[in-house]
N, C-alpha and C positions, 0 to 999 in steps of 0.2 A: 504494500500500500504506500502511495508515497502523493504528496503533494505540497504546496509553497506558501508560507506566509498562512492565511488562516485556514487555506486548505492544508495545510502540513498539519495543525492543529487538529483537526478535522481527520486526518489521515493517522495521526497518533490516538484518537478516542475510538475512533473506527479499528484499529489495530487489537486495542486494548478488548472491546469488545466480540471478537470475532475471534481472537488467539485461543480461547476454549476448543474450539469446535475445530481448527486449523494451527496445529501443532508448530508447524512449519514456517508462520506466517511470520513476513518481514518488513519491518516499515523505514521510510527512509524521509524522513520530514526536513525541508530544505526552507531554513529560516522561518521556524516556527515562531507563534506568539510564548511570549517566557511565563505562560501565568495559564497554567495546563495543567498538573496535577502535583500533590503535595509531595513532602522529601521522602517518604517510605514508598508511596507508588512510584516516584520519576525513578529510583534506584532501582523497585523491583522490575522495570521494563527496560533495562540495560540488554539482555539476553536479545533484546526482537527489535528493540527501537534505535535508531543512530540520527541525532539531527546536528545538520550545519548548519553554521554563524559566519557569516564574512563579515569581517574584520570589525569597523561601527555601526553594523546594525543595528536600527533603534528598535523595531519590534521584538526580538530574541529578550530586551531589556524593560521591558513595559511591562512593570508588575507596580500593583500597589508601592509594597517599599520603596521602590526606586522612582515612584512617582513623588514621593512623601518628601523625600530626601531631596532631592531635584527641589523641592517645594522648598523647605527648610532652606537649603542652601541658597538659595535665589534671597530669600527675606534675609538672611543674615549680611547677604550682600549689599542688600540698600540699606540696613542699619549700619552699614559700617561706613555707607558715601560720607563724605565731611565737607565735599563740595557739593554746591548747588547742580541740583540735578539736572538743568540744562546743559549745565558745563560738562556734566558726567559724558551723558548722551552727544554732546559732540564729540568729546575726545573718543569714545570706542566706537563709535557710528566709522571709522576706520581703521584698517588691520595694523598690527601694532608686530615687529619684530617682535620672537621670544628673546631676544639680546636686551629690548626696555620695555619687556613686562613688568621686571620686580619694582625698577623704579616709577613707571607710569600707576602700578598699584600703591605704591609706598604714595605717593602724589595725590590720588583721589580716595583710597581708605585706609581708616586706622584698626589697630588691630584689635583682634578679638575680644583682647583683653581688656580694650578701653573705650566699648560701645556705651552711650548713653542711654542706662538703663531706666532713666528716670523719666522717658517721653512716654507719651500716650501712645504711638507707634509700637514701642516695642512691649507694651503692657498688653496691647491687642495680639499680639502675634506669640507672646507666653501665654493665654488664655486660652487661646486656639491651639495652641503645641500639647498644652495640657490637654481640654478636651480630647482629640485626638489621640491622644497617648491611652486614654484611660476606654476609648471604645478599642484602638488595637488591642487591649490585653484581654478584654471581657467581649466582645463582639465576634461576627465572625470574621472579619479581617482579619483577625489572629492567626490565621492560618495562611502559611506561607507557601507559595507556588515556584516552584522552577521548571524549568525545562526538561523534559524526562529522558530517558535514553541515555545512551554514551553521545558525545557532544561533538566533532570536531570541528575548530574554532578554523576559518584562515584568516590568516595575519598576515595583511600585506609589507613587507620590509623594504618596498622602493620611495617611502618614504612619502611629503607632501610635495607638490609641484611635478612629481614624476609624469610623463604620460602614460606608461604604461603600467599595472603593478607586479611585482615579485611577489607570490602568495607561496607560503610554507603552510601547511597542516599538519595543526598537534592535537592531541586528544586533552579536551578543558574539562574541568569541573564545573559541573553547574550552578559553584556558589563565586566562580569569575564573574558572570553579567548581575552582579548586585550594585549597579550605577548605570544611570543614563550618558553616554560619550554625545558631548556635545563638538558636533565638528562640521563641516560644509560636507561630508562624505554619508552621513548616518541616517538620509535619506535614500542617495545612487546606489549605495552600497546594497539598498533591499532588491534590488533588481532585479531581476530570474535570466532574461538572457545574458546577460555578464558573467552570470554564477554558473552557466553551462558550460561556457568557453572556458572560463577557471577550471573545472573540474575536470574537462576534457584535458586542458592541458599539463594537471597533477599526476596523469595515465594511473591512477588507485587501482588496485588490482582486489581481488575477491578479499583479502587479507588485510588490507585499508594499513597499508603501509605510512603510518601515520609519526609522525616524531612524539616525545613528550618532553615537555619543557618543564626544569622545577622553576616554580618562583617564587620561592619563602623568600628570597632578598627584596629587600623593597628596591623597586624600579622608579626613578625620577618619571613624575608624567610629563607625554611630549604633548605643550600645548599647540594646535594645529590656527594656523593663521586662515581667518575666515576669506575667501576665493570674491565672494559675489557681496557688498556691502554698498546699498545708495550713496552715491553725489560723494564716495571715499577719495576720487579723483587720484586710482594709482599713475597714470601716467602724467599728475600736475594739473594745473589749471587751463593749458591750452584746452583740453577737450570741452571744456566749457565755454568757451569761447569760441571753437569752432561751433559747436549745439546751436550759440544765441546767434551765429550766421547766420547759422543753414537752418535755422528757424525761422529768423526772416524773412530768408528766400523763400521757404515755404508760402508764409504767409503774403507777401507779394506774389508768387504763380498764381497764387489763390483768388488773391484780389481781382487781378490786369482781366483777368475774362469773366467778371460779374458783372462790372458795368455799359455804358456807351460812349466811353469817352476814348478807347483805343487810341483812333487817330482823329483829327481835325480834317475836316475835306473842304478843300475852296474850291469853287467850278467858276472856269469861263466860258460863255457861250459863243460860239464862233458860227455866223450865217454862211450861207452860199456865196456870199460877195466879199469875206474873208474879216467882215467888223467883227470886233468882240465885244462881247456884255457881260457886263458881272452879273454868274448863277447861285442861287441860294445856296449856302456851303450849310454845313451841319460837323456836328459830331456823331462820331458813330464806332460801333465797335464790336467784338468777331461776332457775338448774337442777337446785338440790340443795338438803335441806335438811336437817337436823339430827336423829340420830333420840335420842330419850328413851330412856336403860335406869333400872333403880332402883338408887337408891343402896345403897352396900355395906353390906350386914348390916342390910336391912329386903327382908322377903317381903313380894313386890308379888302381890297374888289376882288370877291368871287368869280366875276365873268369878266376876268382879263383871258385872252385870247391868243395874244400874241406875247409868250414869254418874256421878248425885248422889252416889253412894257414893264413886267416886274422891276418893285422897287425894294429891293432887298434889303434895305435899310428896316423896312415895315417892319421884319421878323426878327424874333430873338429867341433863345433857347429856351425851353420848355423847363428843361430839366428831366423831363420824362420819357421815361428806356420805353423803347415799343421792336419788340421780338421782327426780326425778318419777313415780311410776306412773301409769296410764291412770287411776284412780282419781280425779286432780285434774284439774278440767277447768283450760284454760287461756286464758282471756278476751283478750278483747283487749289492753288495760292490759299484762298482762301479755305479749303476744307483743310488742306495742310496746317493751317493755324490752329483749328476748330480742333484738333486730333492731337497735335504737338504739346498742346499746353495743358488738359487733364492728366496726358502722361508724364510730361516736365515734371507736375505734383506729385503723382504716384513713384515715381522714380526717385525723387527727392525725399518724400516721405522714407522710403526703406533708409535710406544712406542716415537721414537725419534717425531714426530707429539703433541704428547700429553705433550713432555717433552718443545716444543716452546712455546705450550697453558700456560702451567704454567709460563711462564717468563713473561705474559702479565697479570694474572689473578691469583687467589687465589683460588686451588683444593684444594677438599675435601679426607678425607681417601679413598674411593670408587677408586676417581681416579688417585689417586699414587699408592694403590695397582694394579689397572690392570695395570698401567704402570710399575711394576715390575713383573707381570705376563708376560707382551710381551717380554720386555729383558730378561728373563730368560728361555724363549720359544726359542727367537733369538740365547742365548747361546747355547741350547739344540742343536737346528738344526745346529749350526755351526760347533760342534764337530762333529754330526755326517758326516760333509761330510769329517772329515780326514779316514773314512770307505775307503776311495781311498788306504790308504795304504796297506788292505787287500785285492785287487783285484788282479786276472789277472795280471797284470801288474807289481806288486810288489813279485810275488810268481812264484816256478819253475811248469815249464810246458815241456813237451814232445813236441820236432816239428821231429822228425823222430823217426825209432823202435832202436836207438841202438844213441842218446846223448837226453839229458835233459838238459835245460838251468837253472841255478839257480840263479834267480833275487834278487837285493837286496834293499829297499830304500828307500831314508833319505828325509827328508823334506827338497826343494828348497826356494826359494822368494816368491813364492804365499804360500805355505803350512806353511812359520812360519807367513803370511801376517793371514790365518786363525785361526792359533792358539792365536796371539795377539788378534784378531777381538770378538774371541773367549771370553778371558781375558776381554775385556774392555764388551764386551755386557753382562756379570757377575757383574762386578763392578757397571756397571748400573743399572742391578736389585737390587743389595744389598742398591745401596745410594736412589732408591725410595722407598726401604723398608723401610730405617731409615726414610723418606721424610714423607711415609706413617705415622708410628708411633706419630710422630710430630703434625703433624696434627688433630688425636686421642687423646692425649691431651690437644693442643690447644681449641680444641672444649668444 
């Protein structure tokens, strides 16, 4: 019988159950929960049960006690802060060498000995210690659960920062996992495909060629430097400052194609006999564009006839975006903008994604480079949606057989909003470049 995590559990009651009837039967529970049957049954299923533990796994250790303790131990830690607790929280909110733990601890708490036992904090937390004490002895938590079976633990020896680990297997006692490990590992480590590749590659043979280690000497604990910590900024402050770029630039791709002010269009109108007249210009932009009403307290003539009559002066900006009708054809130039610039965002977005990961964690070359691969993809597609300015829209066209309108136009609010966008999503590939670099050395 054999299963992982709470079906391993499940696999050891099943086991225990069935071994009457099945002399033979064999179970093999692969990171079980620790809190499965007390010390006289986990001993007497040695014979049939065998369960493994890699290395800091946090379920194998999840029993009452170890929950209590973990409990205790946390409270006696804030009673012992002497600094204010925001200061506390910032200083460990980042990974701290084990070279200046003792002194970063000697710095933020005193010692055991000389907690102030005279607060109402810790009057509430000996209350509570008490209670609790007095239901473990008389209750049925009283009774203590381990892990049943022979145990073997792996213990990975390549150490933290390794990429890959060195796992040795010894046969443990099942009064080792009486503490919770708290470490960036005591999650990944419950994994099942990992633990298959592991065991595969220990070749255990029927006979579970297993080491034993004594450890009556006491072992210094190795404390492990936490991997993933928010805004701990291991690579410095540049990555923060790249982020507030290319957040930015985010938020300017975002902008430039919301509203109708893209570009500015001024039209002259040119007859058959080659005079020009000034055409109502507008602003307008890659979906929407600007409509013209007249200005207040001048009557604009609905039954002008002859365009050349238009007095342009009449009109003035609305203010108000009105969506493309079927009316404007829309060229290519133009769909190229329409297409460049949702992706510019979405493309920037990931890079700027990758650029937060870095402010919590320590990337490697691999992934500074593709995060200068994306912002400079994001820059690519942002220029291309200034292609608006060779549409349609920006260029003369025929609307009868005898005038041609000649359009002219300049980049508005949203169109230098893409050009800057443009700028900073470049600047951001260049500083993951160097980022990258850095990093290729460091190594």
């Amino acid at each position: 019988v054999v299963g992982h995590s709470l079906g391993g559990g499940c696999a050891q009651v099943l086991s225990l159950m069935l071994r009457p009837s099945f002399p033979s039967l064999r179970c093999f529970a692969f990171e079980p929960p620790g809190c499965i049957f007390d010390e006289n049954l986990a001993e007497d299923c040695k014979e049939w049960i065998i369960s493994i533990v890699r290395h800091d796994d946090l379920v194998p250790r999840i029993t009452q006690p170890n929950l209590e303790s973990l409990r205790d131990e946390f409270l006696d830690v804030i009673a012992r802060i002497k600094v204010p607790k925001y200061k506390a929280f910032h200083d460990v909110r980042a990974p701290c060498p084990e070279s200046h733990l003792k002194k970063r601890n000697e710095k933020m708490l005193c010692p055991k000995k000389e907690i102030d036992r005279d607060t109402e904090f810790y009057a509430i937390v000996q209350a509570f210690r008490n209670e609790r004490a007095l239901k473990n002895q008389t209750g049925a938590v009283a009774t203590k659960l381990y892990i049943p079976g022979r145990i073997i633990h792996l213990v990975d020896t390549a150490g933290a920062g390794a990429e890959t680990g060195i796992y040795v297997p010894y046969w443990a006692s099942k009064y080792e996992f009486n503490q919770v490990i708290l470490s960036s590992r005591m999650l990944p480590d419950h994994a099942m495909p990992p633990l298959v590749e592991i065991l595969n590659s220990l070749n255990l043979d029927e006979e579970h060629e297993v080491k034993t280690w004594h450890t009556e000497e006491a072992v210094e604990e190795e404390i492990e430097v936490r991997r993933i910590v928010p805004f701990s900024n291991p690579h410095g402050r540049l990555p923060m400052t790249l982020m507030a770029v290319s957040l930015c630039a985010f938020i300017m791709s975002i902008a430039c194609a919301q509203g109708c002010s893209f570009v500015s269009r001024t039209t002259m109108i040119q007859d058959a006999n080659g005079e020009l007249y000034p055409g109502l210009g507008l602003d307008a932009g890659i979906w929407s564009y600007a409509v013209m009403k007249c200005k207040k307290g001048v009557s604009c003539e609905s039954n002008i006839t002859d365009i050349t009559e238009l007095n342009v002066n009449d009109f003035e900006d609305s203010h108000y975006c009105q969506p493309y009708s079927d009316v404007f054809v829309i060229d290519g130039h133009w769909k190229l903008a329409r297409i460049a610039g949702p992706f510019a965002s979405l493309v920037g977005l990931v890079g700027l994604a990758f650029c937060g990961v870095a402010t919590c964690t320590k990337l490697g070359k691999r992934s500074w480079t593709n995060m200068s691969v994306f912002f400079l993809v994001a820059c690519v597609l942002q220029g291309m949606q200034l292609s608006y300015l060779r549409s349609d829209m920006c260029t003369d066209w025929d609307f009868s057989s005898d005038m041609t309108a000649m359009a002219a136009c300049k980049l508005s609010t949203e169109g230098i909003l893409a050009v800057v966008a443009c700028i900073l999503w470049f600047v951001s590939s260049g500083t993951s470049l160097v980022m990258s670099r850095q990093a290729k050395h460091s190594s």
